[in-house]
C-alpha positions in Angstrom: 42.5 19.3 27.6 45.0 17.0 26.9 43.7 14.3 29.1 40.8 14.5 27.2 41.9 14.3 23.7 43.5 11.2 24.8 40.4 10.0 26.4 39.1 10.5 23.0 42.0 9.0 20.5 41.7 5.6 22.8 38.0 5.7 22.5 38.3 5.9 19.2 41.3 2.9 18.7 38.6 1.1 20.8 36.0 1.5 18.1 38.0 0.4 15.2 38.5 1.9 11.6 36.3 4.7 10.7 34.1 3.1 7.6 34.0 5.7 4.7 30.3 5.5 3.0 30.4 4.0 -0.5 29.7 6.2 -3.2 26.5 6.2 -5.1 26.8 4.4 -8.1 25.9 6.1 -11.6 22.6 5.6 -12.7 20.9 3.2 -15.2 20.6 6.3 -18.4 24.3 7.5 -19.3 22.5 8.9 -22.5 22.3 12.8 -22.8 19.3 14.4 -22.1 16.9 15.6 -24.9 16.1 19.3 -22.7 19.4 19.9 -20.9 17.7 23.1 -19.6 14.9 21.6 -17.9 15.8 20.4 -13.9 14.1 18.5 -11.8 11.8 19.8 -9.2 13.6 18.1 -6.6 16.5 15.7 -6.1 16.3 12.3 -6.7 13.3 13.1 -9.9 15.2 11.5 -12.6 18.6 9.6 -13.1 18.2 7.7 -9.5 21.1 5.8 -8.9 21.1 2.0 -9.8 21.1 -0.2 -6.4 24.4 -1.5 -5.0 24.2 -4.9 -6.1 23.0 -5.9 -9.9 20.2 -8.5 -10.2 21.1 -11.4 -12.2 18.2 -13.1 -14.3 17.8 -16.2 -16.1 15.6 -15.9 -19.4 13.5 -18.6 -20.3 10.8 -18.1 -23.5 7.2 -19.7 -22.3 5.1 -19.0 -25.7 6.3 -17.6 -29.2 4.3 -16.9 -32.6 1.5 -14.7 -30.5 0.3 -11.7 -33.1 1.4 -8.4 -31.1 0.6 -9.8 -27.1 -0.7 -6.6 -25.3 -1.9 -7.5 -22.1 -1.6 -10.4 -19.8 -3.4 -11.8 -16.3 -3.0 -15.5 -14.7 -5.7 -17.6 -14.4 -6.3 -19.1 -10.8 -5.6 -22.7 -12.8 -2.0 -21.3 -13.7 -3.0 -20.3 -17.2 -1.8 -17.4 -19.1 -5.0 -15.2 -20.5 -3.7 -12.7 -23.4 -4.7 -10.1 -25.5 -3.2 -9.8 -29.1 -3.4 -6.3 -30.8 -5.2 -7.6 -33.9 -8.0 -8.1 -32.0 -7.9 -11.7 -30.6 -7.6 -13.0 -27.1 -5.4 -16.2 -26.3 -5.3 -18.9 -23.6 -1.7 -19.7 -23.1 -0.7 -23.1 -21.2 2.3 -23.5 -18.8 3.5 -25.2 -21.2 3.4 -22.7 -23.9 0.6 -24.0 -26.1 -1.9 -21.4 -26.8 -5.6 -22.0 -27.7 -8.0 -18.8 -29.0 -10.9 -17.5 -27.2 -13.9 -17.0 -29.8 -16.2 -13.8 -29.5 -13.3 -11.1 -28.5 -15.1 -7.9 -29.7 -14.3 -5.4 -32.9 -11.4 -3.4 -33.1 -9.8 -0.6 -35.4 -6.2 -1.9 -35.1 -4.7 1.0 -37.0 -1.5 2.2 -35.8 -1.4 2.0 -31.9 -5.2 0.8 -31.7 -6.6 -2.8 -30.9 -7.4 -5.2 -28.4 -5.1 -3.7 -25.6 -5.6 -4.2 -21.8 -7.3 -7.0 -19.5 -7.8 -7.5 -16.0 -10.2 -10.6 -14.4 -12.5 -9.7 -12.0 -11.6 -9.6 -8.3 -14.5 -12.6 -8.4 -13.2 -14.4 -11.7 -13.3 -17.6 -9.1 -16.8 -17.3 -9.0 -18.2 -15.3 -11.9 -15.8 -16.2 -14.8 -15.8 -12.4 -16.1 -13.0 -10.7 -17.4 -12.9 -6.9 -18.7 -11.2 -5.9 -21.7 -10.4 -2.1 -22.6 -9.9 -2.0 -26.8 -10.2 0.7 -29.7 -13.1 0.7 -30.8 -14.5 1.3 -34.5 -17.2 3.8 -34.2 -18.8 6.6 -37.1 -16.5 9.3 -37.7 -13.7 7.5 -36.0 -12.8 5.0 -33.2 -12.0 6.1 -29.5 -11.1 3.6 -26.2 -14.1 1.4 -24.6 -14.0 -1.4 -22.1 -16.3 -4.2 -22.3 -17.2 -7.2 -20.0 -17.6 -10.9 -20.9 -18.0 -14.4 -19.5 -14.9 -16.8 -20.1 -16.8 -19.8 -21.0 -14.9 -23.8 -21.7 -16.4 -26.3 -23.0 -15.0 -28.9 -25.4 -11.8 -28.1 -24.9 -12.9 -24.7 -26.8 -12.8 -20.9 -25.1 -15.5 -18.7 -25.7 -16.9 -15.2 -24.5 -20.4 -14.9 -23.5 -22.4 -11.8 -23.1 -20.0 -9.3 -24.2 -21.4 -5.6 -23.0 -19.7 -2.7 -24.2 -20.0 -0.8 -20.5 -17.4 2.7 -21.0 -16.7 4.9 -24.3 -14.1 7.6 -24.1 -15.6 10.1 -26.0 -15.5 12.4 -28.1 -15.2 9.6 -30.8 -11.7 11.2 -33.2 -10.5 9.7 -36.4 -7.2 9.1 -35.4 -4.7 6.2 -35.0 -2.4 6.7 -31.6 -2.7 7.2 -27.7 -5.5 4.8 -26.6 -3.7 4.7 -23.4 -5.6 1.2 -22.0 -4.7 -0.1 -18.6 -6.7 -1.3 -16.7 -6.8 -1.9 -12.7 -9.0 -3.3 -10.0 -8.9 -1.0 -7.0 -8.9 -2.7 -3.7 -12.5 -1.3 -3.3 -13.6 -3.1 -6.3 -13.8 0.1 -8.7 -11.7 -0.7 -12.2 -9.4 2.4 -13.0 -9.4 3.1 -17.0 -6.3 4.5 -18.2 -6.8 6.5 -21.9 -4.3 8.4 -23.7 -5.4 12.2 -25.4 -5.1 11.3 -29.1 -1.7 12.7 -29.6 -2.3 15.2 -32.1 -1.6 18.7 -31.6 -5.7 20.1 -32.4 -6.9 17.4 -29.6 -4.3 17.2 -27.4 -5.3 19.8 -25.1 -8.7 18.6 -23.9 -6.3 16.6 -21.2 -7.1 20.0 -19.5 -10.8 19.9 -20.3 -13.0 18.0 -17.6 -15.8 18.1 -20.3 -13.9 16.0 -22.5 -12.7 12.3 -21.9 -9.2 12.6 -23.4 -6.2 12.2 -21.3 -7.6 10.8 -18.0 -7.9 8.0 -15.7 -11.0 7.1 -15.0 -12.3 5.4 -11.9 -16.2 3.6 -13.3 -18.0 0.6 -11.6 -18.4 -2.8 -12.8 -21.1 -1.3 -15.2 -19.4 1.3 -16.2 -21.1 3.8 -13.7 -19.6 6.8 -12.0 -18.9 6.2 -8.2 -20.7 8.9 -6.0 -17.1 9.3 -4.6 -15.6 10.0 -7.7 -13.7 13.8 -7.1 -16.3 15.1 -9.8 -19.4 13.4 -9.4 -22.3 16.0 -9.3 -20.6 18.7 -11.1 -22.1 20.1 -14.2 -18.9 21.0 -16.3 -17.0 17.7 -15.6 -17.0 14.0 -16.7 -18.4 12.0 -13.3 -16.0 9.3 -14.6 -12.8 11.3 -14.2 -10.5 10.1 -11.5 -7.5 12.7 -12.4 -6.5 14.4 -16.1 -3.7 15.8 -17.5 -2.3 12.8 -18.7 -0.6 12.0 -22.3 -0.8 8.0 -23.0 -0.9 6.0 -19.8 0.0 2.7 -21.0 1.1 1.2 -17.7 -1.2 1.0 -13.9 -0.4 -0.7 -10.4 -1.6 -1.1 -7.1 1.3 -0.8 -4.6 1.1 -2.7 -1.2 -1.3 0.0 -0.2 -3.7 -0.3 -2.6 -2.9 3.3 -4.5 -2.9 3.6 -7.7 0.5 4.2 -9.6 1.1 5.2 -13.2 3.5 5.6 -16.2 2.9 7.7 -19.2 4.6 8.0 -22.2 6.0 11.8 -22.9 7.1 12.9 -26.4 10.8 13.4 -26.9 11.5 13.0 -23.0 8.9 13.2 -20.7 8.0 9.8 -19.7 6.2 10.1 -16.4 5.8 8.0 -13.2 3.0 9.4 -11.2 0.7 8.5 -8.4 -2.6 10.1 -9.4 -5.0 11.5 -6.8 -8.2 12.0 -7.0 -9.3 14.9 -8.9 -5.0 16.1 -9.4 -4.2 18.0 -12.6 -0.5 16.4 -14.1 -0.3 18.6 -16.6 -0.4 17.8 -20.1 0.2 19.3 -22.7 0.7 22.7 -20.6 3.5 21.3 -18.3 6.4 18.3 -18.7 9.5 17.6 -18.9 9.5 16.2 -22.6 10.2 18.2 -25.8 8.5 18.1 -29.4 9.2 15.5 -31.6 10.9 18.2 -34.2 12.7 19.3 -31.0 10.7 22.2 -30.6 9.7 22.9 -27.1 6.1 22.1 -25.7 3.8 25.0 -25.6 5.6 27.6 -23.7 8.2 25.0 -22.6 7.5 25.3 -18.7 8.1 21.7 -16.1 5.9 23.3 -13.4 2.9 25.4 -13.3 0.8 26.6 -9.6 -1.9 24.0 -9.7 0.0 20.8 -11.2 1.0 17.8 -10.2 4.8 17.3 -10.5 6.3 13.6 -11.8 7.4 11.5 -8.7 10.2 10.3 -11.2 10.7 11.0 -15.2 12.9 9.7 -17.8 14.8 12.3 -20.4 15.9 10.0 -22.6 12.7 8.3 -22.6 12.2 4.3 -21.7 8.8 3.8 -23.8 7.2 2.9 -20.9 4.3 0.3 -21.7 2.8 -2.5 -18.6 3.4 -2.1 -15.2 3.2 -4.6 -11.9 4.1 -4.5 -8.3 6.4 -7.3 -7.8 4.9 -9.3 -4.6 6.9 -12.5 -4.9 9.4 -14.5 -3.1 12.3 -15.4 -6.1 13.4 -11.9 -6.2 13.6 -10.5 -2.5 15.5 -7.4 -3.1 12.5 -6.3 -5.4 9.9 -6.8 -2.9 7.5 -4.2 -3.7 9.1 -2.6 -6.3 7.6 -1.5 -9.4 8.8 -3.7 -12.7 7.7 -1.3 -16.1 8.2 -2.2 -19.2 10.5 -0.4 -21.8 9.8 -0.7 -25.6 12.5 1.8 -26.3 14.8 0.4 -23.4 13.8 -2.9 -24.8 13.8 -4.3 -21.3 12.9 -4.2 -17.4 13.1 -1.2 -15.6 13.1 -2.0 -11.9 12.3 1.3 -9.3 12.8 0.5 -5.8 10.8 2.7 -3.9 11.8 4.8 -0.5 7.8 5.8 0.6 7.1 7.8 -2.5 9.8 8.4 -4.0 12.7 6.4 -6.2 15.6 5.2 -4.4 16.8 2.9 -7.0 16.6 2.4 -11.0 17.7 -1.1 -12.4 17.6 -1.9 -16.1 17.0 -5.6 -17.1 18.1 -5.7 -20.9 16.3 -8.2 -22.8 16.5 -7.1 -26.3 13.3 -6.7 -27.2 10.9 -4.2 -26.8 8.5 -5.2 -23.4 4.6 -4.7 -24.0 3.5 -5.6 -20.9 4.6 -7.0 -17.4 3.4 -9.1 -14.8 3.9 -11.4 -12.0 3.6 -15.2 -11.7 1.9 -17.1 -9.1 5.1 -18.5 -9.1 6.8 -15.7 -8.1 8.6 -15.3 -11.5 8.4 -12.3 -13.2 6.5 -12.9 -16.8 6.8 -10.4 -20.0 5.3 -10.2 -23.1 7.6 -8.9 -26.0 6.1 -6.5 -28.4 6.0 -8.3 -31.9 3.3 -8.8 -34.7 4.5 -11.7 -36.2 6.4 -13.5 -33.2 5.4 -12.0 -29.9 7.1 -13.9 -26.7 6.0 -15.0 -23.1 9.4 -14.6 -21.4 10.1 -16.0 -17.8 12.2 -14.4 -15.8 13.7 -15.9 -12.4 16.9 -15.5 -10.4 19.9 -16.2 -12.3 23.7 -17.4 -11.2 
């Protein structure tokens, strides 16, 4: 025996000091919680710890004086197409000048309503049209639509030609907040429609109703039509369009490397939600979340899980505002290769989540001061925001810093 333990002790002399693991650090949100009762479902849902090594970021400003920039996509020429909340679409320049787009449709830009997300068409090479999701002013109310045009330059001047209305969430409410309005190509060339459920309390709970087009994503065709794939097509009692429900205001959508769909919704006093919807999942809204009333008051019959629900991948208690979302897939940043970048209006910056298969392993914050209405990546390889401002709205760059 004693041969052996020195057998042992040399063995280990031999294989040097013994390195101790370092310690995870704290994460990003030192605030307190708004529900200290309510724990996650698993470890690792909320509060993941920030990665070992900060990112440093240089700041540079592309654009200023835009009107409330909502969404924003890249132009194969290196241009900068972007929506403004008032209801007009921009063409921004690398170097900053911006030009307006004539034809951009009607919008009830009332509290959280106007022109609000964009996305070009996987063929915008070839066929020039671009799809635009926006509340629109309707009898008895105003409700989310997306509508297709034709980018059209000629003169030096940017038009839109043959602007269709193709979707209408409906029922049409009189209301003013959670339009939701992302919008993402699928791989397969279906767009997925992000809409929020109106927000207040008498509406709120058709999220649960698959009669009713509040609180979904929706997965339509280029024309607006139902795939036959879709999880409810052929069903009497359900939308066709319906891709998953349950949702509150999904106001950020990516594709990760796979080509699923990821999204972030925002949740009342807590609550904000990362998810990955699946077709025809239930995420539970307004019956089931993590979030509290905004008089502090709990949330129906206050419950975080319920048989037949989705649970969050990740959620914020405090929340970040979570508005814009992109997969970053560029070389300037390695360590974020294929993490998700989200905006945060109430974070007023970046939130970076670095992803271990599907889950978070990591949460960065990128403080910017300024609240971030939308997010996405450069051709390149820079990651581009748009700051959320009515009178003077900013194109921010951001690259590797020293």
């Amino acid at each position: 025996m004693r041969r052996a333990a020195l057998i042992l002790t040399a063995a280990a002399a031999l294989a040097g000091p013994v390195r101790a693991e370092a310690p995870p650090r704290p994460p990003a949100e030192t605030q307190p919680p708004n529900a200290p009762d309510q724990k996650p479902a698993f470890p690792g849902q909320t509060r993941a710890p920030q990665p070992g090594e900060a990112t440093r970021v240089a700041v540079a400003t592309v654009a200023r004086g835009l009107r409330g920039p909502w969404s924003m996509a890249f132009l194969p020429d290196g241009r900068l197409l972007a929506t403004e909340k008032e209801g007009r679409l921009r063409l921004i320049s690398p170097d900053g000048r911006t030009a307006p787009v004539e034809g951009a449709p009607k919008v009830d830009a009332r509290g959280q309503g106007g022109l609000l997300g964009l996305a070009l068409s996987p063929a915008f090479a070839s066929d020039r049209l671009i799809f635009m999701s926006f509340s629109e002013p309707r009898p008895g109310g105003n409700g989310t639509s997306v509508a297709r045009a034709r980018l059209a330059e000629e003169g030096g001047r940017a038009r839109l030609d043959g602007l269709q209305v193709i979707f209408r969430q409906m029922p049409t409410y009189d209301g003013d907040k959670h339009y939701g309005s992302r919008l993402v190509f699928s791989g397969d060339g279906t767009l997925f429609v992000t809409v929020g459920e109106r927000s207040d309390a008498r509406v709120r709970g058709q999220a649960q109703d698959l009669a009713s087009g509040l609180g979904k994503v929706f997965r339509i065709r280029t024309d607006g039509s139902a795939p036959d794939d879709n999880p409810f097509a052929g069903r009497r009692d359900a939308l066709p369009t319906i891709w998953s429900y349950g949702h509150r205001n999904v106001q950020a959508a990516a594709l990760d490397g796979q080509g699923r769909l990821w999204t972030v919704e925002h949740g009342p006093r807590g609550g904000d939600e990362l998810n990955r919807p699946q077709a025809g999942r239930n995420y539970g809204w307004p019956e089931v979340t993590y979030g509290i009333e905004y008089s502090g008051a709990r949330v129906g019959r206050g419950i975080t899980r319920r048989e037949g629900t989705e649970q969050p991948v990740y959620y914020w208690d405090p929340v970040i505002g979570p508005s814009g979302m992109a997969r970053y897939d560029g070389r300037l940043f390695p360590a974020w290769r294929d993490a998700l970048l989200v905006g945060g209006l109430v974070s007023e910056g970046l939130v970076v989540l670095r992803l271990d298969g599907d889950r978070v392993a990591t949460e960065e914050r990128i403080p910017l001061d300024a609240r971030i209405r939308d997010v996405t990546v450069g051709p390149d390889g820079a990651v581009y925001v748009a700051t959320d401002s009515r009178t003077d709205g900013r194109i921010l760059r951001l690259s590797p810093g020293r």
